[in-house]
N, C-alpha and C positions, 0 to 999 in steps of 0.2 A: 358704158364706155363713152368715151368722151375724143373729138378730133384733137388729132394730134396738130393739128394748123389752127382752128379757130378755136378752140375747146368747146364747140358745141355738141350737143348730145348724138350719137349717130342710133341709126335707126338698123334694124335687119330686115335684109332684102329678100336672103336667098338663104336656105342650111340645110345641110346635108349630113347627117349622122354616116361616119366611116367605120364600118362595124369590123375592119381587121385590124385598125390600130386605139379602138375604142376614143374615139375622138368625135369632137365636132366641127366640122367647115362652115365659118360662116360669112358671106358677104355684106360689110357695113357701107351705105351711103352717107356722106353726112350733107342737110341738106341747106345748111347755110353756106359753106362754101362749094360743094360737087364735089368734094375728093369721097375719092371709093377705098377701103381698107377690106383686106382677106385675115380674119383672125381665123386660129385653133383652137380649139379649148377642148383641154382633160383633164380629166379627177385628176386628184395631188393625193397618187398613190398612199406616200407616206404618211398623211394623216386617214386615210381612208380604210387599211388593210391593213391589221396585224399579225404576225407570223410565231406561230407557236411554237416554240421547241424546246424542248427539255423541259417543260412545265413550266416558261417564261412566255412572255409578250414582245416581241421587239418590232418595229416600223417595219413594213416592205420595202425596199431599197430598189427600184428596176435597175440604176446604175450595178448596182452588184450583181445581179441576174446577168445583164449584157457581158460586163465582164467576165464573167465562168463561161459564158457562153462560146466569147469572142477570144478566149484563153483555148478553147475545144476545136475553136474550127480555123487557130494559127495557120495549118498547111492549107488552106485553098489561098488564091490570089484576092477573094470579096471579101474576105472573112469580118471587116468591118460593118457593111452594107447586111453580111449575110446574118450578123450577131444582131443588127439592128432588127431585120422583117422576123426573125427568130422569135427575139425578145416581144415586141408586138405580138406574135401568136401566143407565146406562153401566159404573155399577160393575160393576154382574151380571155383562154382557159380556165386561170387561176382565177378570173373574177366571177363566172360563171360558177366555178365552185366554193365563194362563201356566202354564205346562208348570214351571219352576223359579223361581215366583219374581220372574221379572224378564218385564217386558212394555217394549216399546219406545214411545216417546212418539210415533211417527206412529202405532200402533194406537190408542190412546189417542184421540187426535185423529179418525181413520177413524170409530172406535164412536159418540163425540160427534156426529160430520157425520152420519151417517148417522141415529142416532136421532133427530137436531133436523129434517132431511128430512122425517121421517114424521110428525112435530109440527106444524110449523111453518114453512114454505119460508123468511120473512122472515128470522127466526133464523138458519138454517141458512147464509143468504147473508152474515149478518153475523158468524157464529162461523168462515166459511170467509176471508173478507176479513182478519180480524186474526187466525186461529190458522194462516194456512196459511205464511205464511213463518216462522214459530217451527220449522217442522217439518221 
């Protein structure tokens, strides 16, 4: 990475692997001028993970996962905030469970149901009602 003010090279000071939203924190000095930068960095799901269904391959999408999610949990007031730490944990799960690569779209589905269970029974009835025959 490169300063956004001088373009010189910046160096890493500090990093911290965030193990519930599979991310890394890191603090950049750069030491030609002194400005300090906080970057994140995370896998790019979509070329990293692909999802199996019906005897096809298609990208992982999280944007789509958040939305079924954030479609499930309409009646609370966070539901936005709550779709987002959601989606974070199912991700986690789903990457813990592929072996190459490719994860199949009822685990997918499984991780979802199950972590909205432990959330939110209401959700969890309503992400089951319209995700379960996709699957």
């Amino acid at each position: 990475m490169v300063c956004i003010y001088c373009q010189q090279s910046l160096s890493v000071n500090n990093s911290r692997p965030q193990k519930r939203s599979n991310q890394t924190w890191r603090r950049r000095p750069c030491k030609a001028c002194g400005a300090v930068f906080t970057t994140i960095e995370a896998i790019d799901l979509s070329q990293a993970v692909s999802v199996l269904k019906n005897d096809s391959l298609t990208t992982f999408d999280r944007d789509r996962l958040f939305l079924s999610l954030y479609q499930s949990l309409r009646h609370r007031t966070t539901a936005i905030s709550d779709a987002r730490g959601l989606s974070d944990t199912v991700t986690a799960h789903i990457m813990f469970s592929t072996t190459n690569g490719q994860i199949a779209a009822r685990a997918i589905f499984e991780s979802a149901l199950n972590t909205l269970q432990r959330f939110d029974k209401a959700a969890a009835t309503h992400y089951a009602a319209f995700h379960s025959r996709n699957q």
